[in-house]
N, C-alpha and C positions, 0 to 999 in steps of 0.2 A: 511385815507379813511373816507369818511362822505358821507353823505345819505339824500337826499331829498324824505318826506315820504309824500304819501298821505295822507290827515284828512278825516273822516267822521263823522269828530265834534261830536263826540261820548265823555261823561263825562270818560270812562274807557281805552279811547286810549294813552294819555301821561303816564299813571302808565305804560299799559304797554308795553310802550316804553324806560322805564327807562333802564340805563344803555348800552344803543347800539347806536352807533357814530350817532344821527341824531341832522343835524346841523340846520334843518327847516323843517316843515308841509306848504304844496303847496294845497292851495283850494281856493272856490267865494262863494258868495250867487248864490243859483240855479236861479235865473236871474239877472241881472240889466243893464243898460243903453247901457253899451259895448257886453256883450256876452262873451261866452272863448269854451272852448272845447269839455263840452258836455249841452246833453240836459237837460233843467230842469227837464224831467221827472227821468232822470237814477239818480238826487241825492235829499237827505234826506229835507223835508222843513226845512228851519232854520231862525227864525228871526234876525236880526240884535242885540238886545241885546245879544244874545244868540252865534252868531258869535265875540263881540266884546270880550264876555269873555271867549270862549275858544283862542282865541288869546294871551287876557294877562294871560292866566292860562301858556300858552307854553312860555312865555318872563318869567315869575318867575320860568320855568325850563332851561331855558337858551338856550332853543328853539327856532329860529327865526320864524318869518311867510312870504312865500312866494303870495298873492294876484293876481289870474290868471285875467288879461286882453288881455288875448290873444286868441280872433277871427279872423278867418282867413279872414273874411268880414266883417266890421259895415256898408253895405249899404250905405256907401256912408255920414254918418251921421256925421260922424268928418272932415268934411268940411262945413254945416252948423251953424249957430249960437246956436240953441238947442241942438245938438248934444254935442257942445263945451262947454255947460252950465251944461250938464248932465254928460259930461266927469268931469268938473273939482269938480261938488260936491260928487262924485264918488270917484275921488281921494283925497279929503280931510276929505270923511268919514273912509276910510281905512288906511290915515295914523294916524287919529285923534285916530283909535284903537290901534297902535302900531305895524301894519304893518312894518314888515324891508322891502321889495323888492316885484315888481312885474314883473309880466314878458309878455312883448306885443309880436306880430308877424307881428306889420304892423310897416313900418318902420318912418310912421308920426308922431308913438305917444311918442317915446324915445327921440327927443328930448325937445316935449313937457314936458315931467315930468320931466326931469332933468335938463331944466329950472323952473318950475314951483315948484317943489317940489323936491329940491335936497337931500332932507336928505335920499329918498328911494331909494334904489340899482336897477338899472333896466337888468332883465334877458332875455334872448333872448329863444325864447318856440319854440317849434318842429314844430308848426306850421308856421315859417317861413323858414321851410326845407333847411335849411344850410346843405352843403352835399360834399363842396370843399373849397377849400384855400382863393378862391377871398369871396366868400361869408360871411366866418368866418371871414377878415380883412374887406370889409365895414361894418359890425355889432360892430367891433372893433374900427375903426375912428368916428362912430357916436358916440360911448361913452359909448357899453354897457359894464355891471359889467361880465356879466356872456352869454355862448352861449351854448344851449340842442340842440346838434347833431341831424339831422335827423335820425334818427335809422333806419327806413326801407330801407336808404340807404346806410350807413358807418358802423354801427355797425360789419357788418364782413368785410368790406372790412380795413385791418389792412395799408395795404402802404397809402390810403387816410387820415387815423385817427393819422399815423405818420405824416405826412407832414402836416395837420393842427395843430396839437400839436409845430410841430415844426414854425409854421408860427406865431403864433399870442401868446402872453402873456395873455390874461382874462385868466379870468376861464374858463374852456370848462367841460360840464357835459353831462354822455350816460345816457339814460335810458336804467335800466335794466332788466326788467320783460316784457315788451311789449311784442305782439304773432302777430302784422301785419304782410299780407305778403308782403316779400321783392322785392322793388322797388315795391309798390304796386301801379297798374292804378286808384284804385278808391278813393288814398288819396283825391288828389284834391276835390272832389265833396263831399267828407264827411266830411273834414276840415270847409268846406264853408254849410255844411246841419248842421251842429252840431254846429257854430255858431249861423246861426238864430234864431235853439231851444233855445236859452237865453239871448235872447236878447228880456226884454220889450217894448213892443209896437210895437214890427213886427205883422206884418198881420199875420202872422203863427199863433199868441198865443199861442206857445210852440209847436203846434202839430208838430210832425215830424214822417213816415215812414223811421227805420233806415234802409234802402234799402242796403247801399253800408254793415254795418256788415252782413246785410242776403247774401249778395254774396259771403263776405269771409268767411262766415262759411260754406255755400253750397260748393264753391269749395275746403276747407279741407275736408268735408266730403268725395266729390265723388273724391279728390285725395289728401291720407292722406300723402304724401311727404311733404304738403306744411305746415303740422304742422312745419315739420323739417327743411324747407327752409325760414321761421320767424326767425327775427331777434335778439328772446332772447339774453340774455346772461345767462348763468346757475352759479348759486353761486362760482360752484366750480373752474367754469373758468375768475373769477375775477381779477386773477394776470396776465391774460394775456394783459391785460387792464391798470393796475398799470404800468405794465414792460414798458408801453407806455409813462408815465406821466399821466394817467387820474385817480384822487382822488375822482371824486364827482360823484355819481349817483345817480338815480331816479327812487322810485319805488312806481307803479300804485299798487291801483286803487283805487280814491275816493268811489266808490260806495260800497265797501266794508266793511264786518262786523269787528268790531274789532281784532277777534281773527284772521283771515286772514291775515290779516295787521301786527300784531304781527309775523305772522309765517315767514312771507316774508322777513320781518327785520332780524328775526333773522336766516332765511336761510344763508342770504349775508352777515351779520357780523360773521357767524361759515361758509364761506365757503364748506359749503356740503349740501346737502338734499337728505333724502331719500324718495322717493314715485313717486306719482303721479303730473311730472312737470308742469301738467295743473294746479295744487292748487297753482303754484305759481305766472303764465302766465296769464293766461285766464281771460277775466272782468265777466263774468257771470255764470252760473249756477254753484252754489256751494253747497255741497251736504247734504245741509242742508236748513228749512222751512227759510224765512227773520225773522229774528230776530228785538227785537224793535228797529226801527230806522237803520235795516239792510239795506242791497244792491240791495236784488229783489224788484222786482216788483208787489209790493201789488198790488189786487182787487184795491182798492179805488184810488191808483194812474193811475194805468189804466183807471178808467172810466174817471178822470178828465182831464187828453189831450189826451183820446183817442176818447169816446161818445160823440162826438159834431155835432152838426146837419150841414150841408152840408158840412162837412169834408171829409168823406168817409162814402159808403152805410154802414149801420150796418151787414150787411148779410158777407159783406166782411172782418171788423175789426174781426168780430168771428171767420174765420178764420184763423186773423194773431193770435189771442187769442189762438187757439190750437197748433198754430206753437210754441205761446211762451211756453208756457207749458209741450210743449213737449221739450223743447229746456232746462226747468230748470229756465223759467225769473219770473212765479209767484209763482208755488207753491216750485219751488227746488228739484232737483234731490238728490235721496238717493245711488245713486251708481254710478259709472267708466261706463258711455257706450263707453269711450275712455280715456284708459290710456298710459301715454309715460312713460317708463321706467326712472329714470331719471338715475339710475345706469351704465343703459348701455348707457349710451351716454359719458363714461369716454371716453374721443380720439377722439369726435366726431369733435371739434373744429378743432384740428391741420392737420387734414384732410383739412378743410376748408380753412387755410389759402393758400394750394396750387392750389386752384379755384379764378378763376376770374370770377366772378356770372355776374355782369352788362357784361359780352359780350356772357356768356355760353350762349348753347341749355338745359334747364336742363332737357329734355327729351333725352338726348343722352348725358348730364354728367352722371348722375345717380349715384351722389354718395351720396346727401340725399336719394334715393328710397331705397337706399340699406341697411342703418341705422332706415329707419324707418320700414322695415320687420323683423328688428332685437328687435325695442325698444318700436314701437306703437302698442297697440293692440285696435280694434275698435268694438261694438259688431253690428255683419251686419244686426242682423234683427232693431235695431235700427238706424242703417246709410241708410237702402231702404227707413223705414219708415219716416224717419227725410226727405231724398232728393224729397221725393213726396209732405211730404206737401208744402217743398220750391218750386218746380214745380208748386205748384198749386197756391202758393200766388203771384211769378212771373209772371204764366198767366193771373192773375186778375189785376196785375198793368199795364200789354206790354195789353192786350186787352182791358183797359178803364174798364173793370167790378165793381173792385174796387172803382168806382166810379160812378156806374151806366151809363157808356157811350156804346152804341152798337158797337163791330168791327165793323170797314172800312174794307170791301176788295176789294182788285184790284184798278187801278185808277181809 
């Protein structure tokens, strides 16, 4: 078993990571040319000297580095000449660091690299939602080294994850810690919003409303099932995975503080954890202030892609500013306003295996409803409070307010 771990280019994160199967650290600079998966604001600024030698710091541990070029859209720029000029000094400044492998999700740019630069391994990223047989064998004929399973889609469903295992020879790797919800609607749009955020020289300049997480976190609140019907996989249910063939996983969250990151590790190399499974899941609020060059979301990062003049009214960013806050994005929650047992969710899987989720009603399965009355506890005056500010930031975006626009009503 081996382990692809997020970096937060942190000086203290390879110490400690010593001694636990990890076969490579997966990050980017928070913007350049192409884009990848999230925004520049959710990660740490980092210069490029500063990325080249935590790089070679993880090759003299025997660490590979995986180099995310994987956005779900470059606008259209890798069919352009500038595009094509930005792409290839991009990829020869990443390998020039000692990059081993990157990992794209559009299917133009894999053969490009490995014509162009064949020494790096090229990974196929979640964002090109592979999630069946045909899928995982054209990603396979193109030439890639390795393919990251759509998780919100296969990760439980066990006869699809067979039958790809069994179809294709690469590598195939799950992510393990993810908390989207399963077969989730709003991938698409947030794949493609979380892109643009980092991609320089988009019109956006990073700013981004992360609209589609404010949804999925509103709908766990107001129905906490859907903690349960995410597509985690829990440490302890790892072998069910192995027993498939599947050696290589992936676990979030770049944005995260060291010690986090640590715990995560070595949840899934000791196969057990005890506590609160959101400290292993969840990308944000962690219950603790952002530490130097932590996860949250400072003051000072806030103001600079959020305060910009015809962005959004000011009157309305203050509002999303309490939502975060209260959410745990600036200042950090010091307590559990929602804990999932992780204990009792011993059994909870093999339960699952006799559900077929893509055709259920799961308002009339009801068998996550029934496990998460057993293992989630949520505190309600926090869940009324939490779902009204979301109500409220929701109405400012659907009425134009947000932006100083007056409802239209009627035709």
């Amino acid at each position: 078993m081996k382990f692809s771990v997020a970096t937060n280019f942190q000086s203290d994160l390879l110490p400690a990571l010593e001694g636990y199967p990890v076969a490579e650290l997966f990050g980017k600079l928070p913007s350049d040319s192409v884009g990848g998966g999230r925004a520049s604001f959710m990660l740490t600024p980092l210069s490029k000297a500063r990325f080249r030698a935590h790089v070679q710091d993880a090759a003299r541990r025997g660490i590979g580095f995986n180099y995310l070029l994987n956005p779900a859209c470059m606008d259209n720029r890798e069919f352009i000449r500038k595009g094509q000029a930005e792409l290839e000094r991009l990829l020869g400044f990443v390998e020039e660091c000692g990059v081993t492998s990157v990992t794209v999700s559009l299917p133009f740019l894999l053969p490009i690299i490995k014509q162009r630069h064949p020494r790096l391994k090229v990974r196929v990223g979640v964002y090109a939602r592979v999630d069946c047989v045909a899928k995982a064998k054209f990603w396979e004929d193109l030439g890639a080294d390795c393919i990251t399973l759509e998780s919100i889609a296969v990760n439980r469903d066990f006869a699809m994850l067979r039958s790809i295992r069994q179809a294709v020879g690469l590598e195939l790797q799950l992510i393990a810690n993810s908390n989207c919800l399963i077969f989730c609607p709003l991938s698409g749009q947030h794949m493609v919003n979380l892109s643009h955020a980092s991609q320089q020289g988009h019109a956006s300049r990073g700013f981004m409303i992360d609209y589609c997480a404010l949804k999925c976190s509103a709908l766990k609140l107001a129905d906490p099932s859907h903690y349960l019907r995410s597509e985690f996989i829990r440490p302890e249910d790892l072998k069910a995975y192995t027993d498939l063939g599947f050696s290589s996983f992936k676990i979030l969250e770049r944005g995260a503080p060291t010690e986090v990151l640590a715990r995560r590790v070595r949840a899934y190399a000791e196969g057990r954890f005890d506590g609160n499974l959101l400290d292993l899941i969840q990308p944000y609020g962690y219950k603790t202030g952002s530490p130097k060059g932590g996860s949250l979301l400072d003051l000072r990062r806030f103001a600079k892609f959020f305060f910009r003049p015809l962005a959004v009214r000011q009157t309305g960013l203050l509002r999303l500013k309490r939502l975060a806050e209260k959410r745990g994005l600036v200042a950090g929650l010091t307590w559990d306003p929602v804990y999932i047992d992780n204990r009792l969710l011993d059994g909870f899987l093999e339960g699952m295996r006799e559900i077929d989720c893509r055709s259920s009603d799961c308002s009339r399965c009801g068998y996550c409803e029934r496990w998460t009355r057993e293992a989630v506890r949520v505190d309600e005056q926090y869940r009324q409070e939490l779902l009204q500010l979301y109500q409220d930031a929701f109405n400012d975006m659907y009425s134009g307010a947000l932006w100083g626009m007056a409802a239209r009503r009627g035709a």
